[in-house]
N, C-alpha and C positions, 0 to 999 in steps of 0.2 A: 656920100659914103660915111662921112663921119659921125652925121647924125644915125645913119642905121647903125652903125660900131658901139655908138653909145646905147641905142636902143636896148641893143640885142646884151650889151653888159647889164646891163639894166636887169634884163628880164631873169639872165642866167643869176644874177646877185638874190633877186629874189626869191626864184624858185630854191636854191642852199638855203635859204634863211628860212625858209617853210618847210624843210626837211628839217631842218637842226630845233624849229618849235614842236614839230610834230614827234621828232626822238623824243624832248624831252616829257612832251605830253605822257607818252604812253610810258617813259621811267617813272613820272610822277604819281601816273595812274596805277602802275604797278605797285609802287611803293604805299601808295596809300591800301591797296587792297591787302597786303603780307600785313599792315598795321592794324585794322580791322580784323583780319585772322584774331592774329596774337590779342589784341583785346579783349574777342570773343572769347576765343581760348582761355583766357584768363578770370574774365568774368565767370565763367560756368564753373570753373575749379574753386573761386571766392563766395558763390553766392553758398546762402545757406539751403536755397529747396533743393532734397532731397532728389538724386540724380546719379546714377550708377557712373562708375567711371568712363571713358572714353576706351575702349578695347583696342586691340592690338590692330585691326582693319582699321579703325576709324583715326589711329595715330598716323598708320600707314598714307593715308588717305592724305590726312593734315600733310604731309612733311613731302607727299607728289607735290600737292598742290604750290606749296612751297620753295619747292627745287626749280617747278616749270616758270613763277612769277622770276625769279632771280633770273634764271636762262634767257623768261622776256626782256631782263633788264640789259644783261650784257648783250643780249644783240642788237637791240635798240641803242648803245652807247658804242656799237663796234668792238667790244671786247668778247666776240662769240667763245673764245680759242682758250679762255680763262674759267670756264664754266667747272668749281667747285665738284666733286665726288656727288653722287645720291646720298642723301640723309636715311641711313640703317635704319629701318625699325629696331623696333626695342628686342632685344634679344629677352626669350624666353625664360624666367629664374628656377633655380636647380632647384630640384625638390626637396621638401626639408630633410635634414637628416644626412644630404649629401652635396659633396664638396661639388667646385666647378668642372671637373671632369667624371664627374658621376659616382667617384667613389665612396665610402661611408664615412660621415663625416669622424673624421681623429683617426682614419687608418694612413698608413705609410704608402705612396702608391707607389706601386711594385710588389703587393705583396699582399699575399693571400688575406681575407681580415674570418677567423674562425668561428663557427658559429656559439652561444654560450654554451658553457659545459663540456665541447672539443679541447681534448688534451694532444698538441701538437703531436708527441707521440701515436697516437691515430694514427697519424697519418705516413708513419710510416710504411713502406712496402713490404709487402711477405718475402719471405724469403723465397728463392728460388726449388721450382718442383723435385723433388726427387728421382732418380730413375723409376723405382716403383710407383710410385705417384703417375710420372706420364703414361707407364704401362697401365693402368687402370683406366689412367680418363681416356686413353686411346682406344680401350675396348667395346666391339660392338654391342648394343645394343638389344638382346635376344625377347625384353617381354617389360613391360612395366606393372607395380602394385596399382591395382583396383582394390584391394581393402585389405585393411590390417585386424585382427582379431587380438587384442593383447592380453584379455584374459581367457583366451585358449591357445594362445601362444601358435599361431598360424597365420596365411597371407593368402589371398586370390590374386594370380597373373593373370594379364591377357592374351595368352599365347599357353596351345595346347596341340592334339594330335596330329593338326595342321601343319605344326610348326618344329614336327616330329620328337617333341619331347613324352616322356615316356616316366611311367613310375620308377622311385626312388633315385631319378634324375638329381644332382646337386649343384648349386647355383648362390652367387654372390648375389646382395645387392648392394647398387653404388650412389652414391650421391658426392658429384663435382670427382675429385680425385682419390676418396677414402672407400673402402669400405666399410659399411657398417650393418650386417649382419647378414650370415649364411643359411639357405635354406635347402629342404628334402621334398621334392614331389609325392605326395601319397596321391591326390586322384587326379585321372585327366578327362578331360572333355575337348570335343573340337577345336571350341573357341577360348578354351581357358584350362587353368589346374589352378589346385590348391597345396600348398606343401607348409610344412611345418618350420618353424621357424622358434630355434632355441635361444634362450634370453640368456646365456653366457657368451654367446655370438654377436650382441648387441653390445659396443661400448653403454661403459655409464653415461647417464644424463643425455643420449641419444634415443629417438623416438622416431619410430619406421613411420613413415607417411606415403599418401599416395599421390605418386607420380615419381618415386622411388624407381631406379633402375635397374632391371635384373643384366648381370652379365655371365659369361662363364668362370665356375669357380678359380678362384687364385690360393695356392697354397700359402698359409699363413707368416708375415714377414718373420724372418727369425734375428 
């Protein structure tokens, strides 16, 4: 019995001691293959032939490859549970001109950066609408300018006997909340009229265009 006891230690002694060579084979194996990386790696950044850099995939590539040799090492040495972060790729650089959160580089972040030539004042807000103001832009819609005549002092609507308007009809037109010139129906047709349109009725430095709004006359603010 004694000699099997010793036998059998025997065997269990050796079979540990060919695990504990065989862990460190494949550490050493590991470790030499992460060496040769980095060698290579380094060789191709030192030589002088002409060779694009290594991109963003091919760095990625490197630093798996990298992570997984380390992982072979501690599990092979029993320290599976100690297994280091994944190595980031290379974060992407901000484009010129702008800081690390995107913004323009030398503005303040929090705060607007103005285009050249914008005078802060811009950008302030209008002032609030008038009551006359709302009653204008609140009013319907009755025909819009199809053409302006300036030197015969006249306008073509789209909107005619259809739309029961009738000669010597009178009629604002609007653009956004203002009025800017009143007009007189002389002829009608079905689909449209023409009416006159007096140029003491037009502020200054304004000019009737088409797609101008006709609505119903408003008496003059006083």
């Amino acid at each position: 019995m004694k000699i099997v006891a010793i036998i059998l230690t025997c065997t269990l002694l050796g079979f540990m001691g060919w695990l504990v060579l065989d862990a460190r084979s494949e550490a050493r194996g590991a470790r030499n293959q992460m060496e040769m990386l980095r060698r290579e790696h380094d060789g191709d950044a030192a030589t002088a032939t002409p060779r694009s850099a290594p991109n963003i995939a091919e760095q990625g590539l490197i630093a798996d490859r990298e992570q997984q040799l380390l992982q072979d090492m501690q599990r092979s040495q029993g320290n599976a549970g100690n297994i280091p972060p994944p190595v980031g790729r290379p974060a992407t650089p901000p484009s010129p001109g702008y800081g690390a959160a995107g913004t323009p580089a030398g503005s303040i972040p929090g705060t607007i950066s103005l285009p050249p030539g914008m005078n802060p004042a811009d950008l302030t807000p209008p002032p609030p609408a008038t009551p006359r103001q709302r009653m204008i832009a609140s009013a319907p819609v009755l025909a819009k300018v199809t053409e302006y005549q300036k030197e015969f002092g006249f306008v073509v609507i789209n909107a005619g006997a259809k739309r029961k308007l009738e000669k010597d009809m009178t009629f604002a037109i609007r653009r956004g909340s203002a009025i800017i010139g009143r007009i007189k129906v002389t002829e009608v047709s079905e689909e449209g009229s023409v009416a006159d349109l007096p140029v003491d009725t037009v502020p200054s430095g304004v000019t009737i265009e088409v797609g101008d709004e006709v609505i119903q006359d408003m008496p003059p603010e006083a």
